[in-house]
C-alpha positions as CSV (number, residue, x, y, z in Angstrom):
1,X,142.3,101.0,88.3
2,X,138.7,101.1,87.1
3,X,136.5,103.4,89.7
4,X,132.8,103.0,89.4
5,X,130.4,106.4,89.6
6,X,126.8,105.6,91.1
7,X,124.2,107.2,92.9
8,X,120.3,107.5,92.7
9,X,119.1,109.7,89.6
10,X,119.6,113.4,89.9
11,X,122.1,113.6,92.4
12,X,125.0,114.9,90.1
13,X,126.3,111.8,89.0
14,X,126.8,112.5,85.3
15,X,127.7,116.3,86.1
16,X,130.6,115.0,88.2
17,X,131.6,112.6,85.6
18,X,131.4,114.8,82.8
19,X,133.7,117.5,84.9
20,X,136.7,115.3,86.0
21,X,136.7,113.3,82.6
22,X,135.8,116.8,80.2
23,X,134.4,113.3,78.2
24,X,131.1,114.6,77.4
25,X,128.8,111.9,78.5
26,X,125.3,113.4,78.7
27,X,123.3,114.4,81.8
28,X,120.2,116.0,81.9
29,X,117.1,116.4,84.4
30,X,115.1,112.9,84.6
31,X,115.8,109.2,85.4
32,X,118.2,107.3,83.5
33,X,120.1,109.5,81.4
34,X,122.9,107.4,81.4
35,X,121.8,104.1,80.3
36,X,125.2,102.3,78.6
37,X,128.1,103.5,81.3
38,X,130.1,106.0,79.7
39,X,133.6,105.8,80.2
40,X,136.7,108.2,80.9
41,X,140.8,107.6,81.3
42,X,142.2,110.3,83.6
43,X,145.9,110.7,84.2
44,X,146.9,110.4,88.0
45,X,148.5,114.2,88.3
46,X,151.9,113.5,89.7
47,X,154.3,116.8,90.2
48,X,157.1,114.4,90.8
49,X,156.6,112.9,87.1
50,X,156.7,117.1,86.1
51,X,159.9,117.5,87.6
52,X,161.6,114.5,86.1
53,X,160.6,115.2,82.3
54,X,162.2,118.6,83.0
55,X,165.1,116.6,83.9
56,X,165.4,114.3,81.4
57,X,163.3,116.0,78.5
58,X,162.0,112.2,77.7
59,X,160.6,111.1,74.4
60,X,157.2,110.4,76.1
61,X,155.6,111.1,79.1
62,X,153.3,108.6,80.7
63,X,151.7,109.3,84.2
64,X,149.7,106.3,86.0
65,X,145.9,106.6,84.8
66,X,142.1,106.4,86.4
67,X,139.1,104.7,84.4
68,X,135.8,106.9,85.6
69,X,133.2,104.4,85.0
70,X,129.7,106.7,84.8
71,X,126.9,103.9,85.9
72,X,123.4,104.3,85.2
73,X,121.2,106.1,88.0
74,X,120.0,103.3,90.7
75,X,116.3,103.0,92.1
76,X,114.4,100.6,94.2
77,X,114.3,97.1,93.5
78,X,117.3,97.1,90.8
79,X,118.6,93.6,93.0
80,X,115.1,92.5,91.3
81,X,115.4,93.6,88.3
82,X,113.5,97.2,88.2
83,X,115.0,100.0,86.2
84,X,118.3,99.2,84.6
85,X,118.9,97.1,88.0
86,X,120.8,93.8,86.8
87,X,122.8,95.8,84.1
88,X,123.7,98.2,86.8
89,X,125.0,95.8,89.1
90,X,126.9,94.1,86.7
91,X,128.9,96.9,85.6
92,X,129.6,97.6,89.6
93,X,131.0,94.3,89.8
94,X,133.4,95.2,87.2
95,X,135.0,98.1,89.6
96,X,137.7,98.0,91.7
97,X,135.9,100.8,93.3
98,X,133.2,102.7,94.3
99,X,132.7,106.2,94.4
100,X,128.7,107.0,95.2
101,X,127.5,110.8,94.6
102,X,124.8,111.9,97.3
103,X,123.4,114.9,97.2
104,X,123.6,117.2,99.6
105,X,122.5,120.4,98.5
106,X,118.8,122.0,98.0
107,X,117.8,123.1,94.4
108,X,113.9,123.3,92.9
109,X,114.7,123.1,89.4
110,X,116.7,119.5,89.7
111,X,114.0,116.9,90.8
112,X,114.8,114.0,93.0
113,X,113.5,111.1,92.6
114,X,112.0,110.9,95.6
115,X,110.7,113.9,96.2
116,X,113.0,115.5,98.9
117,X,116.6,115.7,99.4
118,X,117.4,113.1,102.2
119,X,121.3,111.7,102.1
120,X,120.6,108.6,104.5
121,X,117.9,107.8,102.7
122,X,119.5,107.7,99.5
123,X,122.4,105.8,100.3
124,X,120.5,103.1,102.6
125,X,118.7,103.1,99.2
126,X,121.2,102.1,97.1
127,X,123.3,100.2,99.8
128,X,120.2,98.1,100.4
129,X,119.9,97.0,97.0
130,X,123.8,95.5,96.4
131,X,123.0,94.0,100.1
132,X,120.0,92.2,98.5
133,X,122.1,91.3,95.3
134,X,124.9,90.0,97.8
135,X,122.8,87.8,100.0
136,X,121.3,86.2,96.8
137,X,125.4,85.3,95.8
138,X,126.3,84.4,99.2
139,X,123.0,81.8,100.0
140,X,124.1,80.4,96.4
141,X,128.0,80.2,97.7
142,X,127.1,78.7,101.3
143,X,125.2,76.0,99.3
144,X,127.9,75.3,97.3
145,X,130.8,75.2,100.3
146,X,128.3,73.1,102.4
147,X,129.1,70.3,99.7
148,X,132.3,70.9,99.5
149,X,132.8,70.3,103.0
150,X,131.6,66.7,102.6
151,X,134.8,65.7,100.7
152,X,137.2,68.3,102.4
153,X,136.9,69.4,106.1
154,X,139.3,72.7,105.1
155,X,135.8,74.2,103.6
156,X,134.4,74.3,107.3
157,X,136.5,77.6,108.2
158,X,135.2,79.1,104.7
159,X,131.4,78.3,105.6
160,X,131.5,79.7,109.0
161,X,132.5,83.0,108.0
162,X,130.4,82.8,104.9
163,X,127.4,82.8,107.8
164,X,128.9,85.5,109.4
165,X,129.1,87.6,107.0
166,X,125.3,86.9,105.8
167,X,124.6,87.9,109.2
168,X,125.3,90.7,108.8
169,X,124.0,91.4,105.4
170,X,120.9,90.1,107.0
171,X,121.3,92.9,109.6
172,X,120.8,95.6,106.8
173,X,124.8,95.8,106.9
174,X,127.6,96.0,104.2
175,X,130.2,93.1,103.8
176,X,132.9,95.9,104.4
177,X,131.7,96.0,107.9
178,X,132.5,92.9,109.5
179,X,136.0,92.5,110.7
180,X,138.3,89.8,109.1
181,X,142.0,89.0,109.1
182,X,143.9,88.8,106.3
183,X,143.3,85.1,105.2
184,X,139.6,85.6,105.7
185,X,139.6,88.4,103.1
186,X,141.5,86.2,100.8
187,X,138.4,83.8,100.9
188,X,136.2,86.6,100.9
189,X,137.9,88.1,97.7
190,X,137.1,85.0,95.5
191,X,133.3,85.2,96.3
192,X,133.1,89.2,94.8
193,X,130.9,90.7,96.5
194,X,129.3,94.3,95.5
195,X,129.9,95.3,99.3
196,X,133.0,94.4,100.1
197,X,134.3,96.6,97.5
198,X,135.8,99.7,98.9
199,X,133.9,102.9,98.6
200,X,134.3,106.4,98.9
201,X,131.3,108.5,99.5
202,X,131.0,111.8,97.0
203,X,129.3,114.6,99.3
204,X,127.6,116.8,96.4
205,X,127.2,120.0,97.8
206,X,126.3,123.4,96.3
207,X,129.0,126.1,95.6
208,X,127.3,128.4,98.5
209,X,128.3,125.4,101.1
210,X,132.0,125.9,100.2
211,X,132.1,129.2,100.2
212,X,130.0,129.5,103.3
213,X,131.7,126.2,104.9
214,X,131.3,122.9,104.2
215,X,131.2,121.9,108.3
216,X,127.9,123.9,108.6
217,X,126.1,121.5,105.9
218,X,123.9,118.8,107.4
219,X,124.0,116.8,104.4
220,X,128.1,116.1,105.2
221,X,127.5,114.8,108.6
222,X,125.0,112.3,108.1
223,X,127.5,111.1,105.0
224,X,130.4,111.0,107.6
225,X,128.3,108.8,110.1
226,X,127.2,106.2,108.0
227,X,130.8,105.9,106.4
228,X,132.6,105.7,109.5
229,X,130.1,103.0,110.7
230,X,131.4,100.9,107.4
231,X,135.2,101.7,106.7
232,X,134.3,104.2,103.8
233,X,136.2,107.4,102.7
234,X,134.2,110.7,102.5
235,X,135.2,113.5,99.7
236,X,133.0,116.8,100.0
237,X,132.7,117.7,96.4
238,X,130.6,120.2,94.7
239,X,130.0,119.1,90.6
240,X,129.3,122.3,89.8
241,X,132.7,123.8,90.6
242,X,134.3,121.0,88.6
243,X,132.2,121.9,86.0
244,X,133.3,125.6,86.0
245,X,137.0,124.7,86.5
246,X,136.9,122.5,83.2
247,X,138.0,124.9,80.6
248,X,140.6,127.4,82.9
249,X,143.7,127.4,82.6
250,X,146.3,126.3,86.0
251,X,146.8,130.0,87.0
252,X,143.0,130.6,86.4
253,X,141.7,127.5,88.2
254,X,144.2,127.9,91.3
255,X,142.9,131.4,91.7
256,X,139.3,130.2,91.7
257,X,140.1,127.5,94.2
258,X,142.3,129.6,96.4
259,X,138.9,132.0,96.7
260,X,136.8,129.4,97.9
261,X,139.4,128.1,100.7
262,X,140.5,124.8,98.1
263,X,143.8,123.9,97.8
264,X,143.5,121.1,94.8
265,X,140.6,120.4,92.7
266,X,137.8,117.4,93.1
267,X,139.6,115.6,90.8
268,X,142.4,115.7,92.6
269,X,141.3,114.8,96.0
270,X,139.3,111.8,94.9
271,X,142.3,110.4,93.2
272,X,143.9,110.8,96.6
273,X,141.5,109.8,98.6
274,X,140.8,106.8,96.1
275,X,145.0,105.8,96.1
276,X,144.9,105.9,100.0
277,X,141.2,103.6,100.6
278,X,142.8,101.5,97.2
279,X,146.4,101.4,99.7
280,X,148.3,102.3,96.3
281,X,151.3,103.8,95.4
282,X,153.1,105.0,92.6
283,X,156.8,104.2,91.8
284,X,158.6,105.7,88.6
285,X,160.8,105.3,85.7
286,X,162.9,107.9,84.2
287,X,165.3,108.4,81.0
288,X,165.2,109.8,77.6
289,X,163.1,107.5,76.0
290,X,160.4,108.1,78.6
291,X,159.3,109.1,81.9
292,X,156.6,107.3,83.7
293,X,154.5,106.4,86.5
294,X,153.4,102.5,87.6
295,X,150.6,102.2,90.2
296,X,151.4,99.3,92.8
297,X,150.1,97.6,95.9
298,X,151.6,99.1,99.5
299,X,153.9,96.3,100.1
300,X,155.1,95.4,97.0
301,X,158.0,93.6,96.6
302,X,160.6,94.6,93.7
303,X,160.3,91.5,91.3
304,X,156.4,92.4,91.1
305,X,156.8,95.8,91.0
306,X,158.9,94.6,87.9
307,X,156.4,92.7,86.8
308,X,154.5,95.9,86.1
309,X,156.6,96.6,83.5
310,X,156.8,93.3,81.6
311,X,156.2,89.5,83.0
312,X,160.1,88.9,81.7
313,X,161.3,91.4,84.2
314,X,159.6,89.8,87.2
315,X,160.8,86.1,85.8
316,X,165.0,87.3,85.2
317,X,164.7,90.0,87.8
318,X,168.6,90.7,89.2
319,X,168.1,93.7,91.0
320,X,166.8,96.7,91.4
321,X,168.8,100.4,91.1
322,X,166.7,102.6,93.2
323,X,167.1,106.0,94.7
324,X,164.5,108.1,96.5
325,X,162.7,111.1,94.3
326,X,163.5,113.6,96.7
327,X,167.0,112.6,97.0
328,X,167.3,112.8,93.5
329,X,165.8,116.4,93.2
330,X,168.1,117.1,96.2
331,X,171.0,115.8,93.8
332,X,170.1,117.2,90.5
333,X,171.2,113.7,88.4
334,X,171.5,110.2,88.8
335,X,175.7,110.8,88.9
336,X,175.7,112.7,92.2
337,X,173.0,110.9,93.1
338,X,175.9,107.7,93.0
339,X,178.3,109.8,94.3
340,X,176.7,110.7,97.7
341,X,175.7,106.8,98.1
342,X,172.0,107.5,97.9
343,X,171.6,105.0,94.9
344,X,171.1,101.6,96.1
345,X,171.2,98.3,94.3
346,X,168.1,96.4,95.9
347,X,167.1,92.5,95.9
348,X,163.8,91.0,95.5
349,X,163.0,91.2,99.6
350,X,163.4,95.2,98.9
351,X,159.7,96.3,99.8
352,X,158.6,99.0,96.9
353,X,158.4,103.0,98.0
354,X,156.0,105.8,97.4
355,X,158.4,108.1,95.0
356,X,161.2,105.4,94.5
357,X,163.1,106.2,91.3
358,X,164.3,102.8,89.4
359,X,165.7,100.4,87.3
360,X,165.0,97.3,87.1
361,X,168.1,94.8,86.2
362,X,166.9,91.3,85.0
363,X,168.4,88.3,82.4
364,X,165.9,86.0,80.6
């Protein structure tokens, strides 16, 4: 899963990046500090991975991971070219995700770029810019389909809700917002655009706001508005307290937290927030050679799940030997597990769960 980071200049961007990656990209006060996209693998913490390499004592240990994607800062007119504007876009298209840093908290010695801090501003800003870049790929597209439908009448169903959708790009509104079924977002997948992609919207407040309480910043609720208008996810985040958590150790850092009201670092609420907007899971493997975790589509079935693993699994899948991670814990091993009938043998209807513990069987 690759996550794109963007956001007007100065907004914390980098800061935020740097902090959940530790990767050391550089971020300093004026435009364009990040000009290639720095890039950073995070492991997806998973407690239920924790507990199984206790049980097993595996060889390796390999949770599911996160690619950060740091994009360079966004400013008017990148749809047209200005600033870094076609290399950003093109490396957003590359996401399967967005996660766009506003800023929402007041400090003199960090400029804006425009002069005043403003979150609907700044993300009409940047959301106005990939609507621009979109209209420009769907006008092409509805060219295109209007042809098509000349030889094939099936293209008809495909133009009309092309149009609707330009409508409302037209309108000053993302493609996330218009309603479709599931078939229409099939069509819609194949024409990638910037604004269908799912984003979460990274609320960059000072420390003082969570300490004081987040609910009381103004910021927040204009970011909640506008996200709620187009399907997006929300995370209040301050940069600056991932900064500081960077270098402590579990006790130190869940200390810190626990002071400031936090149950679980940025990090690991955007992961969250990101697996649950994403509709992801994770299902695991377990044994001495290794422990590990695979990220799936809700609604897998088995043989893709499988397919994970290796493309020969999926192709000579037999079954699969699954039992649930909390029933295992409950058991203590795989044996009682077996004895109490709470390991199953599965087919390949058997729709993948959040936590399922298994082995694949398969013959090629």
């Amino acid at each position: 899963m690759k996550l794109g980071i963007v956001g007007l200049p100065n907004v914390g961007k980098s800061t935020l990046f740097n902090a959940i990656t530790n990767a050391g990209a550089q971020s300093a006060n004026y435009p364009f500090c990040t000009i290639e996209p720095n890039v950073g693998v995070v492991a997806v913490p998973d407690k239920r991975l924790d507990k199984l390499a206790e049980m097993y004592d595996p060889d390796k240990y390999t949770p599911a991971t996160i690619e950060f994607v740091d994009i360079a800062g966004l400013v008017k007119g990148a749809s047209k070219g200005e600033g870094l504007g076609n290399k950003f876009l093109a490396n957003i298209r590359e996401c399967d995700a967005i996660v766009h840093v506003v800023r929402c908290f007041e400090n003199d010695d960090i400029v804006h770029v425009d002069g005043s801090i403003d979150p609907k501003r700044d993300i009409e800003t940047i959301n106005l810019e990939l609507i621009l870049a979109d209209v420009e790929m769907l006008e092409r597209r509805i060219d295109k389909t209007k042809k098509l439908i000349k030889g094939d009448k099936k293209y008809q169903a495909h133009l009309e809700l092309f149009e609707r959708v330009l409508e409302a790009l037209n309108a000053g509104k993302s493609a996330r917002s218009v309603e479709m079924d599931d078939e229409e977002k099939k069509i819609m997948s194949e024409v990638a655009l910037l604004t269908t992609k799912p984003i979460i919207y990274a609320a960059n407040m000072s420390d003082e706001d969570f300490s004081n309480g987040i609910e009381n910043n103004a910021g927040l609720k204009e970011v909640k508005a506008i996200a709620a208008e187009e399907n997006a996810g929300v995370l209040p985040i301050c940069a600056q307290i991932e900064e500081e958590i960077v270098d402590m150790d579990d006790e130190e850092k869940e200390m810190f937290l626990s002071d400031l009201g936090l149950e679980e670092s940025g990090l690991d609420r955007l992961i969250k927030e990101c697996y649950s907007l994403l509709g992801l899971i994770s299902y695991l493997t377990a044994g001495k050679p290794e422990v590990r975790a695979w990220t799936i589509k809700k609604g897998t079935k088995a043989p893709q799940a499988a397919g994970k693993i290796h493309t020969d699994f999926e192709r000579g899948f037999i079954r699969a030997e699954v039992v649930a991670f909390s029933d295992l814990m409950d058991c203590g091993s795989i044996a009682a597990a077996k004895e109490k009938g709470l390991y199953r043998s599965e087919g390949k209807d058997y729709v993948m769960q959040d936590g399922d513990v298994v082995l694949f069987r398969f013959n090629v």
